[in-house]
VEXDREN-2710 file (C-alpha; in Angstrom, 1 decimal):
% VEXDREN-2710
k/r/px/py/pz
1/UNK/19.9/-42.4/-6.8
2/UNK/17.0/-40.0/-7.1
3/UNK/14.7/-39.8/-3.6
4/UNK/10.6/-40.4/-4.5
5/UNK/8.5/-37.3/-4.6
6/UNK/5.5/-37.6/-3.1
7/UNK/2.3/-35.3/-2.0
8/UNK/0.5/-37.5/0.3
9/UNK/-3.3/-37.1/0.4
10/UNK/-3.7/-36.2/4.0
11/UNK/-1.3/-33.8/4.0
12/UNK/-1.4/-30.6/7.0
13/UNK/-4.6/-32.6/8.1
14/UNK/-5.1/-33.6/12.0
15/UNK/-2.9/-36.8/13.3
16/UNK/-6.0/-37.8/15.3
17/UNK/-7.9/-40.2/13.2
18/UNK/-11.7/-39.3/13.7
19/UNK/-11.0/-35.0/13.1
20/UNK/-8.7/-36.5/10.2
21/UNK/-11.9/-38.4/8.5
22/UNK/-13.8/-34.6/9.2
23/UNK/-11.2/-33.0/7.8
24/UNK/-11.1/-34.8/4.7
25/UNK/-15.0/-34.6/4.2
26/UNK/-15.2/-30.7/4.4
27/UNK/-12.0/-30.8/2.6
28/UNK/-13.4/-32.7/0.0
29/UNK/-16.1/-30.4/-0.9
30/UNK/-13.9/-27.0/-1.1
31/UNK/-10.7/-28.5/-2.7
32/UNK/-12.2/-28.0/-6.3
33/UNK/-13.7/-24.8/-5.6
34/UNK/-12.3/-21.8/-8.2
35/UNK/-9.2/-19.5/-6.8
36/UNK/-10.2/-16.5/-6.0
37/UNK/-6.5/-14.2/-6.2
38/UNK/-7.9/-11.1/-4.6
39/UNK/-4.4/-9.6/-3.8
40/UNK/-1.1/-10.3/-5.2
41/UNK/1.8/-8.8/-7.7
42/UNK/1.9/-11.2/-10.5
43/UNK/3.2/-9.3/-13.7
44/UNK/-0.2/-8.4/-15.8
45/UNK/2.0/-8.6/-19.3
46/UNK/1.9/-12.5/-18.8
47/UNK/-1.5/-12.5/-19.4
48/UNK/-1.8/-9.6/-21.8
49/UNK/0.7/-11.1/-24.0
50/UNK/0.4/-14.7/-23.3
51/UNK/4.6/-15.2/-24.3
52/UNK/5.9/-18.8/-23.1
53/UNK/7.9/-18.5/-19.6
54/UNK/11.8/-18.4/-20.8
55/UNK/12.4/-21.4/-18.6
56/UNK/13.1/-22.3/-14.7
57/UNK/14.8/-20.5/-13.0
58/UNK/13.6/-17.3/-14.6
59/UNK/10.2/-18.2/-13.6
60/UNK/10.3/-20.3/-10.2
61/UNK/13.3/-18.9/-8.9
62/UNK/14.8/-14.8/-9.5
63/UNK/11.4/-13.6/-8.8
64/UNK/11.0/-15.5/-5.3
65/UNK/12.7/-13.6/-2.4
66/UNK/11.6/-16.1/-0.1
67/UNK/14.0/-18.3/-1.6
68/UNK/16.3/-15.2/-1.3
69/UNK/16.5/-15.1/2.3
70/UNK/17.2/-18.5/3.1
71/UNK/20.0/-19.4/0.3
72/UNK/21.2/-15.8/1.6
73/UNK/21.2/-16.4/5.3
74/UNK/23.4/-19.7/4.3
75/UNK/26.1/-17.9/2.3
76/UNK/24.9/-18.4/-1.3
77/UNK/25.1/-14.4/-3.1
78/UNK/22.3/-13.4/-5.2
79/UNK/24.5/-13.4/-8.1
80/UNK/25.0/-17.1/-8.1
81/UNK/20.9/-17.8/-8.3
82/UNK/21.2/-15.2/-11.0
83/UNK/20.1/-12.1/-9.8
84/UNK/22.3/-9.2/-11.6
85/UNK/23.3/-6.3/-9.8
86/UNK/22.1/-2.6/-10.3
87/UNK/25.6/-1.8/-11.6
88/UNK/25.6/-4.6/-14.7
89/UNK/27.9/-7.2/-13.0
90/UNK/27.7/-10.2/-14.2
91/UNK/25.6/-13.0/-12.6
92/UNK/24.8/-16.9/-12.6
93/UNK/23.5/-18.5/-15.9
94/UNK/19.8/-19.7/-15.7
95/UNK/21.2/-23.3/-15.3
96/UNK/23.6/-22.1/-12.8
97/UNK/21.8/-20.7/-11.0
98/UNK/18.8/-23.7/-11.1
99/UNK/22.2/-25.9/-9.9
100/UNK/22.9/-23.9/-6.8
101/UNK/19.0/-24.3/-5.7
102/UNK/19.0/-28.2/-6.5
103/UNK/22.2/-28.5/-4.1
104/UNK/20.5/-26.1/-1.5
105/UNK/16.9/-27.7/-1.5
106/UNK/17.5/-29.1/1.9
107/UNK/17.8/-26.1/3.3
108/UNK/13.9/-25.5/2.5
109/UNK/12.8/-28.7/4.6
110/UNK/9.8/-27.9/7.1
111/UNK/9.4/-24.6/5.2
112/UNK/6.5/-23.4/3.0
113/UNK/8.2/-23.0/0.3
114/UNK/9.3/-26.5/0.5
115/UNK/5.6/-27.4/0.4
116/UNK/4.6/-24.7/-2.3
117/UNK/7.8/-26.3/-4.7
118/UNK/6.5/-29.5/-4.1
119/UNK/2.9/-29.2/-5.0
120/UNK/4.4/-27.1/-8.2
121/UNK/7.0/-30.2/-9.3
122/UNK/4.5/-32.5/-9.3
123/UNK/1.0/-31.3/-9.8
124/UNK/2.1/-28.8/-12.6
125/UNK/5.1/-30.5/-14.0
126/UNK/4.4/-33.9/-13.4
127/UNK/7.8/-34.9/-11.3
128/UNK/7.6/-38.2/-9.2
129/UNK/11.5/-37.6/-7.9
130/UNK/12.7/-34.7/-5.7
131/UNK/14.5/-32.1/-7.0
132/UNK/18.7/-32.3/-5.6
133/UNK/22.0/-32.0/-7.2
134/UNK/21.0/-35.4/-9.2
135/UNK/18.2/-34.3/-10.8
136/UNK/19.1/-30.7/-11.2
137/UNK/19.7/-30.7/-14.9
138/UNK/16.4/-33.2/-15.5
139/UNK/14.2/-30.3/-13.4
140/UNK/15.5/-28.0/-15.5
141/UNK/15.4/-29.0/-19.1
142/UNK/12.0/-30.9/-18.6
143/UNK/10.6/-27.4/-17.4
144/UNK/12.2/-25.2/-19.5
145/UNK/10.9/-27.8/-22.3
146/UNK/7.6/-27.7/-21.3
147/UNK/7.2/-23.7/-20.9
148/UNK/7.6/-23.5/-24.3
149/UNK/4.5/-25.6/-25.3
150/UNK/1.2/-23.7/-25.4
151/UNK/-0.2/-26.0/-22.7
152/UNK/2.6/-23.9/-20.4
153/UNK/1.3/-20.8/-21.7
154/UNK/0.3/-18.0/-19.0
155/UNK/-3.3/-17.9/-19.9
156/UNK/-3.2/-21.7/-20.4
157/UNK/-2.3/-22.4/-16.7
158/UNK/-4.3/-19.6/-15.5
159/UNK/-7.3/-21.9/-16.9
160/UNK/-5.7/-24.9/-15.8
161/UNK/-5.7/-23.7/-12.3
162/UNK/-9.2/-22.8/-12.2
163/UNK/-8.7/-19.1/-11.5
164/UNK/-11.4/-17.3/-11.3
165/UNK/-9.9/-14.1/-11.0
166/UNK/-6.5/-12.7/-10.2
167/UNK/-5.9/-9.2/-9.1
168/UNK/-2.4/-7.7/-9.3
169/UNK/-1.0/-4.7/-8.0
170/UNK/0.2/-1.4/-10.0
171/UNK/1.2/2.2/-8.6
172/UNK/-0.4/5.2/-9.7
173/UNK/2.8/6.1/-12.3
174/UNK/1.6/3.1/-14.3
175/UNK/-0.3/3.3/-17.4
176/UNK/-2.2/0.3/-17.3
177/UNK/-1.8/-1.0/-20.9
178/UNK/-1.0/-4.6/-20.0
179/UNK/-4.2/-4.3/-18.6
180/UNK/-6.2/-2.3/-21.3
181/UNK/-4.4/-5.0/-23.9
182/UNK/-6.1/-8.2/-22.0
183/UNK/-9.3/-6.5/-22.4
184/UNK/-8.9/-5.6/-25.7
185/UNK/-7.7/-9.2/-26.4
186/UNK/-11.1/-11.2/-26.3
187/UNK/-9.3/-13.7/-23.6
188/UNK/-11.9/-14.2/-21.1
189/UNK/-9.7/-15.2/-18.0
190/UNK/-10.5/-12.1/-15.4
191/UNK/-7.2/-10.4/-14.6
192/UNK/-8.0/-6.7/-12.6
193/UNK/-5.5/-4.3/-10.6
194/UNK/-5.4/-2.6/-7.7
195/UNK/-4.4/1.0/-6.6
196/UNK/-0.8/1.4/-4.9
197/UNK/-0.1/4.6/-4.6
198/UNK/3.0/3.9/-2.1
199/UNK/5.7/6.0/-4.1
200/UNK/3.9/9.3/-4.7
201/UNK/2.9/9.1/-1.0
202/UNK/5.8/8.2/1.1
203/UNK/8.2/10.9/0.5
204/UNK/11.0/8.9/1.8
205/UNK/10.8/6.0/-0.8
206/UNK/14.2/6.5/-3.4
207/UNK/11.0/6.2/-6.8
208/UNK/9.5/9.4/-5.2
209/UNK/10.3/11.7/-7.3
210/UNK/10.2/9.8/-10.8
211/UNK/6.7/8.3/-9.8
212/UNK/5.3/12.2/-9.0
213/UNK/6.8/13.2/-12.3
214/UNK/4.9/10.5/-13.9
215/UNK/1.8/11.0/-11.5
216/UNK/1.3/14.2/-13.2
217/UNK/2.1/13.3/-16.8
218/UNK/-1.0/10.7/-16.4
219/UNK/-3.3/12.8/-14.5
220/UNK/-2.7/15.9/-16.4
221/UNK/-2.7/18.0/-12.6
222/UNK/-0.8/19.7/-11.0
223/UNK/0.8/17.7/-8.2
224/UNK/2.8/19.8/-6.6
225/UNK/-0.2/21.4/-5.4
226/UNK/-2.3/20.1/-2.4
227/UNK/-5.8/20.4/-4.7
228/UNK/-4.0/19.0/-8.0
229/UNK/-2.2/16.4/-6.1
230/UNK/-5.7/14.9/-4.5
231/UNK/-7.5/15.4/-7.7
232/UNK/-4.9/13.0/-9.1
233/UNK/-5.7/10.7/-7.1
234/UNK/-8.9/10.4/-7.8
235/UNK/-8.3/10.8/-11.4
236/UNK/-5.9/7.6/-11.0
237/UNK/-8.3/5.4/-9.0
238/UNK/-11.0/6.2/-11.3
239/UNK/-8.4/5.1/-14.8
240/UNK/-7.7/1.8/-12.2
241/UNK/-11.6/0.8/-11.7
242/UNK/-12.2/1.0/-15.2
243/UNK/-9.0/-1.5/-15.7
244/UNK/-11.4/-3.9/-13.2
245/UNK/-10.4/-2.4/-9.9
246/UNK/-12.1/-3.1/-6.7
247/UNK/-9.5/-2.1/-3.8
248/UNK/-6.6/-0.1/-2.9
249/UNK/-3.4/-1.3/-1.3
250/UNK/-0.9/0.6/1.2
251/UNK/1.6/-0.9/2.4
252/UNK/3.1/1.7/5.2
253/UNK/5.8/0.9/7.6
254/UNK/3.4/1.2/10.5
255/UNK/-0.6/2.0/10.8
256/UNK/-1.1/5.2/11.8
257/UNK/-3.6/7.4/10.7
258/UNK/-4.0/11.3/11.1
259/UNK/-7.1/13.2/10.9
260/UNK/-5.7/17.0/10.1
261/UNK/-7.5/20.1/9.3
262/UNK/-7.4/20.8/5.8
263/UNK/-5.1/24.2/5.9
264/UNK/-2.4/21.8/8.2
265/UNK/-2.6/18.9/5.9
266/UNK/-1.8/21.3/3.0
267/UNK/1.0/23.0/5.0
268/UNK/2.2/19.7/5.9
269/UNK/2.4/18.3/2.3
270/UNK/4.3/21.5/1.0
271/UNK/6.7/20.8/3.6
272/UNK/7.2/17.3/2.9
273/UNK/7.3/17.5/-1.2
274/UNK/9.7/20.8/-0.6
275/UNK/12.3/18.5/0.8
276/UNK/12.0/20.5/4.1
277/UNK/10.8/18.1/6.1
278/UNK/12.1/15.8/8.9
279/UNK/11.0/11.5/9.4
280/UNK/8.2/12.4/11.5
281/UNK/6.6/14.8/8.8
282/UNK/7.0/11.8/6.6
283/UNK/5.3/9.3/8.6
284/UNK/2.9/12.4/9.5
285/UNK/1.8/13.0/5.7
286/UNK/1.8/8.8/5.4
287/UNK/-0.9/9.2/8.1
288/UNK/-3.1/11.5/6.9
289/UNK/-2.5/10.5/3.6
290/UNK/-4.3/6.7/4.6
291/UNK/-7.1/9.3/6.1
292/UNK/-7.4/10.7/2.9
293/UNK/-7.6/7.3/0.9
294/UNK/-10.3/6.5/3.0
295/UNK/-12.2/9.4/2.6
296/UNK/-11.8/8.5/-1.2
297/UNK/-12.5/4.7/-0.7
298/UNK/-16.0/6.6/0.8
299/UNK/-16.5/8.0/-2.6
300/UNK/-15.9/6.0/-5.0
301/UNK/-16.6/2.2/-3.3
302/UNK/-12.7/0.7/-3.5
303/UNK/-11.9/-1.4/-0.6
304/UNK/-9.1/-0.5/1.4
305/UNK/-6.3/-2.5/2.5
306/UNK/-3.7/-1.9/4.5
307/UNK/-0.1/-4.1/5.3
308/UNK/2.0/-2.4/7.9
309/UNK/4.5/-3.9/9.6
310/UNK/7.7/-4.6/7.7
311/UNK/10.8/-2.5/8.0
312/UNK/11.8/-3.1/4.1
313/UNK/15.2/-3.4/3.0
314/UNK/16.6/-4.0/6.1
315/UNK/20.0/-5.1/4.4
316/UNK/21.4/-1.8/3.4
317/UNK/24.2/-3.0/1.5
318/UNK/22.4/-5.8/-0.7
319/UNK/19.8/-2.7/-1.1
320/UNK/22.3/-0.7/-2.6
321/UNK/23.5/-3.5/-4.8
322/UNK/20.8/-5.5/-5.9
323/UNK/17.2/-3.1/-4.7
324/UNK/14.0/-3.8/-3.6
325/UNK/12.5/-7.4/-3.1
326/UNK/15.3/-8.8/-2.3
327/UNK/14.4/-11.4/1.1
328/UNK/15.6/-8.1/3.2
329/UNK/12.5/-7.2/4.9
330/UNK/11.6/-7.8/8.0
331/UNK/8.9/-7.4/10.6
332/UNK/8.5/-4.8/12.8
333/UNK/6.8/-4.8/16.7
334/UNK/3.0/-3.0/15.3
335/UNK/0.2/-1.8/16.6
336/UNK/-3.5/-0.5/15.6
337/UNK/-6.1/0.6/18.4
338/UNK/-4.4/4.3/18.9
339/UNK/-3.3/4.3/15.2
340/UNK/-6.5/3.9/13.7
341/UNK/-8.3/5.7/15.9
342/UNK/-8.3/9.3/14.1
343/UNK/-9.5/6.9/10.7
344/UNK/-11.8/4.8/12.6
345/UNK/-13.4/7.9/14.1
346/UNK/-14.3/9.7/10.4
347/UNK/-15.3/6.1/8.7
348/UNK/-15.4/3.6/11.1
349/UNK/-19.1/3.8/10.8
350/UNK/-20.2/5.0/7.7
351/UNK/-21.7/1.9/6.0
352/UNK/-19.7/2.8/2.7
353/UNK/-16.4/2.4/3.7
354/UNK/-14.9/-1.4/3.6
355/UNK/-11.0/-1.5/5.2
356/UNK/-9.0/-4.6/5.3
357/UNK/-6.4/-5.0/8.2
358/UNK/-2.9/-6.9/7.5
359/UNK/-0.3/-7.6/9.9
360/UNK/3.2/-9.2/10.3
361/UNK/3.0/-8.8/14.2
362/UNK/1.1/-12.0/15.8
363/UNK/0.9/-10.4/19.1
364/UNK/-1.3/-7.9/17.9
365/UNK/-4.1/-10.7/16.8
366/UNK/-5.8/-11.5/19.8
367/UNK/-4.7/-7.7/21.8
368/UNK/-5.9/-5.7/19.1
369/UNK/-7.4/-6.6/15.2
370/UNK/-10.0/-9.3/16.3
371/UNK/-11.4/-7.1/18.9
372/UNK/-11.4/-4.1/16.6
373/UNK/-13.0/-6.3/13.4
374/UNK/-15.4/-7.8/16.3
375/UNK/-16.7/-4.1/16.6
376/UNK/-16.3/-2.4/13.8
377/UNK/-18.6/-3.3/10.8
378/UNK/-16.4/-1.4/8.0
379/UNK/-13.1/-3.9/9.3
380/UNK/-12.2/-6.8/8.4
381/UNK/-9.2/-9.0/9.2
382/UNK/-6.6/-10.0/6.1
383/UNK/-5.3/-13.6/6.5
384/UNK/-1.8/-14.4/7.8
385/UNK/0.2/-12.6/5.8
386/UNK/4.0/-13.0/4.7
387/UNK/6.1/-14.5/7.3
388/UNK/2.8/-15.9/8.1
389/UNK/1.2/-17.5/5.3
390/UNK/2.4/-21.2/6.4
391/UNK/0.7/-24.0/8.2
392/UNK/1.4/-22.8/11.2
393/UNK/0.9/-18.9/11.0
394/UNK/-2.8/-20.2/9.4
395/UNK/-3.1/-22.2/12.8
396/UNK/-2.3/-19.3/14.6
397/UNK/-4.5/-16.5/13.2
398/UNK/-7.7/-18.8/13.3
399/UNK/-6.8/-20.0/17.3
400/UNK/-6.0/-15.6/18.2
401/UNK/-8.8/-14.1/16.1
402/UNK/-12.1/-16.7/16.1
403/UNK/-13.1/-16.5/19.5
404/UNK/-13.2/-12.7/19.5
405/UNK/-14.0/-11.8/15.1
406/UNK/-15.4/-14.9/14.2
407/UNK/-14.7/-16.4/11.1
408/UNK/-17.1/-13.7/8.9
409/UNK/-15.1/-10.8/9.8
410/UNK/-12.2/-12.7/7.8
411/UNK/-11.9/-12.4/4.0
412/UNK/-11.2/-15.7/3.7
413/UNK/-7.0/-16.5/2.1
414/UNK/-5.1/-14.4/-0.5
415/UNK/-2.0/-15.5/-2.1
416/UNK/0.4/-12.1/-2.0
417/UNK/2.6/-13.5/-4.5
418/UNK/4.8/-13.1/-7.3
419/UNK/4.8/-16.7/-8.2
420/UNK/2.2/-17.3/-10.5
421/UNK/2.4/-21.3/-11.0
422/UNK/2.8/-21.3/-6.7
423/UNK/-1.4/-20.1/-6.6
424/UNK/-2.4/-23.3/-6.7
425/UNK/-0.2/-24.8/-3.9
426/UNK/-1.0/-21.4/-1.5
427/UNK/-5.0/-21.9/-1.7
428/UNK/-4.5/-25.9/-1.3
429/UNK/-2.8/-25.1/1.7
430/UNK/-5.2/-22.1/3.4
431/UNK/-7.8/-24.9/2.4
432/UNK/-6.3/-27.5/4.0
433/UNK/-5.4/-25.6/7.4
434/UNK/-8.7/-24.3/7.5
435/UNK/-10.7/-27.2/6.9
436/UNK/-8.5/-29.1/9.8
437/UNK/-9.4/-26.0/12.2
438/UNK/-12.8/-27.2/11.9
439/UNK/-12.5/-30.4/11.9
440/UNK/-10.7/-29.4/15.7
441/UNK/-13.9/-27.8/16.2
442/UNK/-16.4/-30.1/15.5
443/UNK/-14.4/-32.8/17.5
444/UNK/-14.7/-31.0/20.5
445/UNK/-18.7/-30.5/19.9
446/UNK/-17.9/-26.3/19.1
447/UNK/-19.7/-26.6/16.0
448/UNK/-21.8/-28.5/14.3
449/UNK/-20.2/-31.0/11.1
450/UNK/-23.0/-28.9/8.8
451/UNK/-21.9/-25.4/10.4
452/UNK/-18.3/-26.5/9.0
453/UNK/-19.1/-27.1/6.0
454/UNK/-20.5/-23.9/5.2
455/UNK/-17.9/-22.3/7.2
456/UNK/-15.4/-23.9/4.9
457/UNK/-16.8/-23.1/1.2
458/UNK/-17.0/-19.4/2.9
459/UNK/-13.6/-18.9/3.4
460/UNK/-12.0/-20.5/0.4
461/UNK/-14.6/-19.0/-2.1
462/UNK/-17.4/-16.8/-1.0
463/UNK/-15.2/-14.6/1.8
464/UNK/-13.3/-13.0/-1.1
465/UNK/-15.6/-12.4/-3.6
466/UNK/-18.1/-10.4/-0.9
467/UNK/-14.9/-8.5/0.9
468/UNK/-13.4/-7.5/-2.2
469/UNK/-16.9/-6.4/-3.8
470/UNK/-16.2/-8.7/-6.7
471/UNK/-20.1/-9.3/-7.6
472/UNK/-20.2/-5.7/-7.8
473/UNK/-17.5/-5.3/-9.8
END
């Protein structure tokens, strides 16, 4: 017999019944607000192309390696939920591989992407029963069915979830067309990019040498060179702002920085590209290399972000199988007040520069990155990230970082995701948690109820748009 599904109204809000009536007020007034997507890896052809979805488990579950890493850490392979190996082996049908999620759903329970599933099966589909081993084949033909009506189209849901704009993420080796084809396409949704130049800077990353090969075949420099390969950069960022760009992305295993003399960073970087140096030149030339991008972000007005913290691909075997993305990466011990330093020294200051500070370690909240964004005007915290972007990580950050950054050294929530129809559910739920933080707040006479409120549009709507420069844009 199929078990109800049901999202109840008062969902993540307080138990106690007077901050529960607060939080629904403030909530009241932001839920309806547009999505601003300021960061995330959502693949631009959707939109440039606007093709129906091929059906469910393409779309809701091979792309999603947070459902990886649970069914994983239970025993179910990747080739049963239908991810193929690098070598061509064979893998799970579509509705196979849909099956082996229905029968494992309970292994989601108290999980975000329990929640985020949820709010997708019945706000976008319309599904009042939950989805098990029953209903399994009646999840997946109704969706499947309903991705190929133009109501399911990308662009159609991308209106239908009142996005505003959506930002996704591309390395410097791509050409941008998807991009350049939604301009060209008279669509008005706003879909921009943003500059991740990870594999023609770390020089241990298995695309390196592809991506410089194609680095140089779209920049037209030389970049084997120290002067050709800088000038490429730029060249690149400047290609990315015209596609709508406003910030850059670096996603390093830690966050150091390096402030080098320009005849030792040149020495260094023929070392590294040579193949004659060791892991500490790497993580050397990574450093000075987020120097470097700053000094650029100084020049031409692209926010910065950086997300250390995650040794990737920790599983080397299912890396060698299967690659990248897989639910194998996991969070390292990080730190920022001596890493930044030599960065934070050049631009810290300078009223140009605007850097955005991710981590996966919680420890280093309240030790480090709130008193750092509490000082420095050019820094600015990135929400819980990741591992983090749940109820309870959202609790966290706000309870570690207020007291000592306040909440407008924030940039309010950003989704990270690959899951398009799973935007929604992630801003419902950053709105939510947020609007029951200060609900907390105005319980215990720490704020005032008309403080919240404007506290509360800020982050779901205005944080973004002014920490990304998106007016600007």
């Amino acid at each position: 017999m199929p078990v109800p599904l049901t999202l109840h109204p008062d969902r993540l809000f307080p138990a106690e019944p007077a901050t529960r009536d607060m939080a629904r007020r403030l909530y009241a007034e932001v839920a309806a607000l547009p999505i601003i997507s300021p960061h995330g890896h959502t693949d631009p052809a959707w939109f440039a192309y606007d093709q129906p979805f091929e059906n469910a488990a393409d779309l809701l579950l091979t792309p999603d390696h947070y459902l990886f890493r649970m069914l994983h850490s239970q025993g179910v392979t990747l080739e049963q939920v239908g991810v193929a190996p690098r070598d061509g082996g064979a893998c799970a049908e579509p509705r196979e591989a849909w099956r082996t999620l229905a029968e494992n759903m309970h292994l989601f329970r108290g999980t975000p992407s329990s929640m985020w599933l949820g709010h997708v099966f019945a706000e976008v589909f319309g599904f009042d029963v939950r989805l098990d081993a029953s209903t399994a084949d009646l999840y997946f033909d109704r969706i499947t069915e309903a991705l190929q009506t133009p109501a399911y189209r990308p662009r159609a849901l991308f209106e239908r979830f009142n996005i505003e704009l959506l930002a996704t993420t591309e390395s410097p080796s791509d050409d941008l067309v998807h991009h350049k084809a939604i301009r060209e396409s008279g669509w008005n949704g706003r879909v921009i990019t943003a500059y991740r130049p990870d594999p023609v800077i770390d020089v241990e990353d298995e695309r390196f040498p592809a991506a410089m090969a194609r680095f140089a075949e779209l920049s037209g420099q030389d970049v084997y060179g120290w002067a050709g390969y800088l000038e490429a950069h730029r060249l690149r960022r400047a290609a990315f702002r015209e596609a709508g760009a406003t910030s850059t992305d670096h996603g390093h295993a830690t966050a150091r920085t390096a402030d080098l003399t320009p005849t030792d960073a040149e020495a260094l970087f023929r070392k590294v590209t040579s193949g004659q140096g060791d892991a500490e030149d790497a993580e050397l030339f990574r450093a000075q290399m987020l120097t470097e991008m700053a000094r650029m972000s100084v020049e031409d007005g692209m926010v910065m972000q950086i997300h250390p913290g995650c040794f990737r691909n920790h599983n080397a075997g299912l890396f060698a199988r299967f690659g990248r993305d897989k639910g194998a990466d996991i969070p390292v011990q990080t730190t920022y007040v001596r890493e930044l330093k030599p960065l934070l020294d050049r631009f810290g200051g300078d009223p140009r520069f605007s850097l955005i500070v991710f981590t996966l370690d919680e420890t280093s909240y309240s030790r480090e990155l709130a008193p750092l964004a509490g000082h420095y005007a050019a820094l600015k915290l990135g929400p819980a990230w990741w591992f983090h972007d749940s109820p309870e990580g959202m609790r966290r950050f706000r309870e570690q970082t207020t007291e000592t950054a306040g909440f407008y050294n924030t940039v309010g929530f950003n989704d990270d995701t690959r899951a398009f129809l799973s935007i929604p559910a992630r801003h419902d739920v950053a709105r939510r948690m947020d609007c029951g933080f200060l609900a907390r707040l105005v319980a215990e006479h720490r704020l005032e109820e008309d403080e919240a409120h404007e506290v509360a549009r800020y982050l779901a709507y205005d944080a973004p748009r002014r920490a990304y420069k998106l007016d600007a844009a």
